[in-house]
C-alpha positions in Angstrom: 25.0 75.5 -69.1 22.5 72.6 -70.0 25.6 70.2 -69.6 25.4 71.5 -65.9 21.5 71.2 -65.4 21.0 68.2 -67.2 24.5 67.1 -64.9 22.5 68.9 -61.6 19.1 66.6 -62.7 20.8 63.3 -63.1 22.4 64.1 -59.5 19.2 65.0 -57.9 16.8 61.2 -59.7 20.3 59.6 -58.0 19.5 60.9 -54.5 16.0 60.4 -54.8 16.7 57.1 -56.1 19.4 56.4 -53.0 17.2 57.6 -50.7 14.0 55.8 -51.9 16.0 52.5 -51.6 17.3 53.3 -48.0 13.5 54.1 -46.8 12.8 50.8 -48.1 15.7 49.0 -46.4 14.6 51.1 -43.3 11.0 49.9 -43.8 11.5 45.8 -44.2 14.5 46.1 -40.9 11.9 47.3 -38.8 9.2 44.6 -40.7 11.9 41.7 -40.1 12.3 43.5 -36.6 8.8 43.4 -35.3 8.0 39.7 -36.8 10.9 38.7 -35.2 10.0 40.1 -31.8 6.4 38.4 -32.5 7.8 34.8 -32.8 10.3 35.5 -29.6 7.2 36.5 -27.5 5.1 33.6 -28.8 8.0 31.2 -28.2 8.1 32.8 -24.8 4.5 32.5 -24.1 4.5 28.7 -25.0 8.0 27.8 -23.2 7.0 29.1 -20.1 3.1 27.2 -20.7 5.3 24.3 -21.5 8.0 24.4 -18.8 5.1 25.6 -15.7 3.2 22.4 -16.9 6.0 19.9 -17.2 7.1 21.2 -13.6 3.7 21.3 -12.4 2.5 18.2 -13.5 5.6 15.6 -11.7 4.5 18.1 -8.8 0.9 17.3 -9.4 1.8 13.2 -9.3 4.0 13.0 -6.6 1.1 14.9 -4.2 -1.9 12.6 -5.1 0.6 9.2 -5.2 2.0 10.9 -1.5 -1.9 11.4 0.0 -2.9 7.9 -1.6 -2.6 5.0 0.9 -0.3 1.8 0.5 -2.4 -1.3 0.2 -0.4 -2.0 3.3 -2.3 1.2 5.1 -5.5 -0.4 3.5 -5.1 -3.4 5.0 -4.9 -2.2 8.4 -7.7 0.2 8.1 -9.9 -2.8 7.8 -8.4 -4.7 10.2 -10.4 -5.1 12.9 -9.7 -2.8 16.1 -9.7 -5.9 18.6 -7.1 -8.0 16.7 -3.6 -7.0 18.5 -0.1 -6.8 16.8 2.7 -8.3 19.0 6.4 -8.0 17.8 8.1 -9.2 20.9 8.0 -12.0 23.0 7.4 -10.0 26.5 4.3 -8.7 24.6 3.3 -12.3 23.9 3.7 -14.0 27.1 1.5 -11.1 29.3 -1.0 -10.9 26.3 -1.6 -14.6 25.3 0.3 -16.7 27.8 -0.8 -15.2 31.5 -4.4 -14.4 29.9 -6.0 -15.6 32.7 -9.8 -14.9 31.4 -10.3 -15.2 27.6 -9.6 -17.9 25.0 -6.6 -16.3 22.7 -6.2 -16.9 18.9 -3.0 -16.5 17.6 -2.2 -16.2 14.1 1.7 -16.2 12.7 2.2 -15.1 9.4 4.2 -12.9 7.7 3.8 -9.0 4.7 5.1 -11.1 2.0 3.3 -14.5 2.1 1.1 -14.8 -0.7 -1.5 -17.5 1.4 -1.3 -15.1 4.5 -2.4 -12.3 2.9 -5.3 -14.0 1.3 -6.6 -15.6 4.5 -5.9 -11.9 6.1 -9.7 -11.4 5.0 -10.9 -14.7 6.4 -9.3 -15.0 9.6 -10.8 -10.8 10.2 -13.8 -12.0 9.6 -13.6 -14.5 12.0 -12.8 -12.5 14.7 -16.0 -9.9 14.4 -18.0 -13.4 14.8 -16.7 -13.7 17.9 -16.1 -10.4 19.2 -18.6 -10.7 21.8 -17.8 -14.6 23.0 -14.9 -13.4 25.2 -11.8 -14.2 22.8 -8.9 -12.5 21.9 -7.0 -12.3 18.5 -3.8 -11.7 18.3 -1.3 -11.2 15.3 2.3 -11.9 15.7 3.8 -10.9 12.0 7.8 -12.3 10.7 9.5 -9.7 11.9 13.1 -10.0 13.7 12.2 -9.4 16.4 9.7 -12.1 16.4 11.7 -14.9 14.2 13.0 -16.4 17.9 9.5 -16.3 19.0 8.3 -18.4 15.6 11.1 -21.0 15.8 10.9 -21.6 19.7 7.1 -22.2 19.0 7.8 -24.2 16.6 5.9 -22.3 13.8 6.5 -25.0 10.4 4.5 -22.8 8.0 2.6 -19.5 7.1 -0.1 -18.8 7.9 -0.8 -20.6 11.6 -2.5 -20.5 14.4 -2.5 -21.1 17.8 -5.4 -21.8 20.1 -5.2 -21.2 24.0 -7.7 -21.6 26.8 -7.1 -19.6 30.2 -7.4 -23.6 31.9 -5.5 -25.7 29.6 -2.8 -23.5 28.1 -2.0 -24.2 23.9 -4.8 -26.8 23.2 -4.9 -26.1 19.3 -2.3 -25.9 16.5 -3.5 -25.3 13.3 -2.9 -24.0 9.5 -5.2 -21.1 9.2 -4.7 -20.3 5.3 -8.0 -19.9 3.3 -8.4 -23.4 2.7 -8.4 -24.6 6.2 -10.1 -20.9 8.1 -13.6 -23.2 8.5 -11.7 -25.9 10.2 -10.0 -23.0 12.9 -13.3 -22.1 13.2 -15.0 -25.4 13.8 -12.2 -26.3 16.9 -12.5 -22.6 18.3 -16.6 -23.4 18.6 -15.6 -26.5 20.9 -13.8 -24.2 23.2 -16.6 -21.3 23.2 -19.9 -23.3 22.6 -19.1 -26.3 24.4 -19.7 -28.3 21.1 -17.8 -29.8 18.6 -18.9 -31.5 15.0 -17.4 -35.7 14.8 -14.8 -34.7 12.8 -13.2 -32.2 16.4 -14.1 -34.7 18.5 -10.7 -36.8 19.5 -10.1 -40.0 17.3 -9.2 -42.0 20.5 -10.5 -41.6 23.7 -6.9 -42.5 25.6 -6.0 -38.5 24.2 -9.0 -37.6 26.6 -8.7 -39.7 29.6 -5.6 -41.8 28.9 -7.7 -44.9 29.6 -10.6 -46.6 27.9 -13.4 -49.4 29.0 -13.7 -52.4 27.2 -16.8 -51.4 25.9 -14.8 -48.3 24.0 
């Protein structure tokens, strides 16, 4: 009879002992469970962060580089509204050619020459001076629909310029890059001011009158 209680008590610390080990096993599952579920939720939290900014961000780019202007769109928002872009040669005949009233300025040059687009300033500037003298500027770029135009006016380098009077026709062909814009501006002053420095003023008088006294 004690063989069997002290058998029925070592039964019974057994199953206590089983079932004070499975609580336990029961207790660090649903531990491991929960931290587990912690780390997937924070990894959640910061690949979504991650992934919205990386997507927003190219998005973010792309819309200020789209609204920015070229520096070719800043170039023509300076340029002056009364300088006119030809590209064909129709265009240039009826706008420089027939111009039966105003003194033109035509200047050739081209988007990728270095020296044009350093005179570009210049030669701008020069045209507000004499915006209110009664002369046109015009701008006939490299373009190919204009290459015919260059080569049959025999264009030999960029930047150039023509000058034409409403009487006389082309009286003035000239470089116009940086270097030379004062001297453009010196023989256009002949034809609107009626005056011109010694160093306009024809080296022979035969280019004038095709004649000279003895005295000359």
């Amino acid at each position: 009879m004690v063989a069997i209680i002290s058998s029925s008590s070592s039964i019974l610390v057994v199953v206590s002992i089983v079932l004070l080990i499975h609580a336990s096993i029961i207790s660090l599952t649903e531990s491991f469970s929960m931290a587990s579920l912690h780390r997937r939720s924070n990894f959640n939290t910061c690949f979504s962060s991650s992934s919205l900014h990386a997507i927003t961000n190219p998005l973010r780019r792309r819309r200020r580089s789209s609204s920015s202007p070229t520096t070719k769109n800043k170039r023509q928002s300076k340029q002056p509204s009364l300088i006119q872009q030809i590209t064909d040669i129709t265009s240039y005949k009826h706008h420089v050619v027939d111009e039966p009233h105003n003194i033109t300025v035509v200047r050739f040059y081209s988007h990728y020459c270095r020296s044009c687009r350093a005179s570009e300033p210049h030669f701008f500037r020069l045209a507000q001076d004499f915006q209110s003298h009664n002369v046109n500027f015009v701008e006939v770029p490299l373009l190919p629909s204009t290459k015919v135009l260059h080569e049959a006016l025999g264009v030999p380098s960029l930047p150039w310029t023509h000058i034409y009077h409403p009487d006389a026709g082309l009286v003035e062909e000239r470089r116009v890059s940086k270097k030379f814009i004062e001297e453009v501006r010196g023989a256009l002053r002949c034809y609107v001011y009626g005056e011109c420095s010694l160093e306009d003023a024809p080296a022979d008088c035969r280019e004038v009158y095709g004649e000279c006294a003895i005295d000359d």
